[in-house]
SEKOLKE-46592 format. One record per residue (C-alpha): x, y, z; residue number from 1. Coordinates in Angstrom, 3 decimals. Layout:
% residues N
east, north, up, seq
X, Y, Z, NUM
...
END
This chain:
% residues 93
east, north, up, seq
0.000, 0.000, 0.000, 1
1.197, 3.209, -0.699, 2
1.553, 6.287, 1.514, 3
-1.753, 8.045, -0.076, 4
-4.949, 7.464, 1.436, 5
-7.215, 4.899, -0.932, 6
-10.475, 6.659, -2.643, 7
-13.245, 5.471, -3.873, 8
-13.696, 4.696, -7.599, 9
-15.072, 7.055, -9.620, 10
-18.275, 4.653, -10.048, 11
-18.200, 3.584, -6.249, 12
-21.251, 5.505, -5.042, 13
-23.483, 4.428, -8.125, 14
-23.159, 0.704, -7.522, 15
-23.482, 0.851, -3.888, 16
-26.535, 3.132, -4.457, 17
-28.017, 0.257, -7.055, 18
-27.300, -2.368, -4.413, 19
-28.715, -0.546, -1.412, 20
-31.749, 0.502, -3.640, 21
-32.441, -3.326, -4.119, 22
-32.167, -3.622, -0.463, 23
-28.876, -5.149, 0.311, 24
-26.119, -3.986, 3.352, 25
-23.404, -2.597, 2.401, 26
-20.571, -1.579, 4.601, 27
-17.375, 0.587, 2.796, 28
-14.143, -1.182, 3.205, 29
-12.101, 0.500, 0.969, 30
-9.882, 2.965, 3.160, 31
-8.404, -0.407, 5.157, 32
-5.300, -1.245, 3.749, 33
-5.279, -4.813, 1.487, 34
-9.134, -4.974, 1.638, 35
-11.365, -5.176, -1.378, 36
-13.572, -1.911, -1.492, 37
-17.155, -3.282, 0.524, 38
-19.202, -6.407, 1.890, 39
-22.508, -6.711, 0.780, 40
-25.025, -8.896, 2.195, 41
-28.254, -9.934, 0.076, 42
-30.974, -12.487, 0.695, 43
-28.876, -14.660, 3.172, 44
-25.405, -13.982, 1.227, 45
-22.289, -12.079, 1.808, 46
-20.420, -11.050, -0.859, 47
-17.034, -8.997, -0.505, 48
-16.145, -7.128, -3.614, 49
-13.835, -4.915, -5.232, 50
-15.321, -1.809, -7.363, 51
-13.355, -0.677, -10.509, 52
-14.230, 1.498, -12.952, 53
-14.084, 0.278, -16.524, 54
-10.753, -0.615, -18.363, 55
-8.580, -0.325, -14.939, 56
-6.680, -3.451, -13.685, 57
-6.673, -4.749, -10.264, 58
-3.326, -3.949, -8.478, 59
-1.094, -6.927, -7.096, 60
-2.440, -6.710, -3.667, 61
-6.074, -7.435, -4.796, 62
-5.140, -9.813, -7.195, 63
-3.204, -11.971, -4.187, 64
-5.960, -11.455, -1.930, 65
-8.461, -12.743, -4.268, 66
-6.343, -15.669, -5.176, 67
-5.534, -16.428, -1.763, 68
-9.952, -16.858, -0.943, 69
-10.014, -18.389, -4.231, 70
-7.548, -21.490, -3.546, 71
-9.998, -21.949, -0.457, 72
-13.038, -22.136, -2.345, 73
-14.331, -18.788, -2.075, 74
-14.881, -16.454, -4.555, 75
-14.475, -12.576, -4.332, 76
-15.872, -10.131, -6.974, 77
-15.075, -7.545, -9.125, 78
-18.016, -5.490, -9.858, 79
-17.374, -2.399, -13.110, 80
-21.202, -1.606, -13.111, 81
-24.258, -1.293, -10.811, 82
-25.947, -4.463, -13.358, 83
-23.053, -6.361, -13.069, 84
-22.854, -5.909, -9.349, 85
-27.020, -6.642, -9.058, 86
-26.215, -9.681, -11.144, 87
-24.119, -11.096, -8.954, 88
-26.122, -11.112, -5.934, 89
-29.024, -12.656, -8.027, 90
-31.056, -8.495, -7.761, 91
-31.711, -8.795, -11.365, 92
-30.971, -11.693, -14.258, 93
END
């Protein structure tokens, strides 16, 4: 982690609006260092997921993290777009 403070993605506030809206939890998780941005819970579900905005690459620290759950079975998301995000937790087909 660098010596900045970590922000929000640009599109941050539009997905966790769209997920709130369709009446999941979210909690922000982004400004803890090597965490993915939030945790979502929906319908009996938790899902922890990292936010990017289109076209940008995850940095080595997420892409370890994600691995490491990964190699145990679980998977963590990257969500780009409210839909994609909605998809995931099953909000909208």
């Amino acid at each position: 982690m660098g010596k900045f403070a970590r922000r929000a993605d640009k599109n941050q506030p539009e997905i966790v609006a769209a997920l709130r809206k369709a009446g999941a939890r979210v909690d922000m998780m982004y400004r803890i260092p090597k965490m993915l941005d939030i945790i979502c819970s929906f319908r009996g579900s938790l899902y922890w997921a990292e936010i990017k905005v289109p076209g940008e690459t995850l940095t080595a620290d997420e892409q370890e993290l994600i691995a490491a759950h990964a190699s145990k079975g679980v998977k963590l998301y990257v969500w780009h777009t409210s839909d994609e995000a909605l998809r995931d937790i099953g909000a909208i087909t």
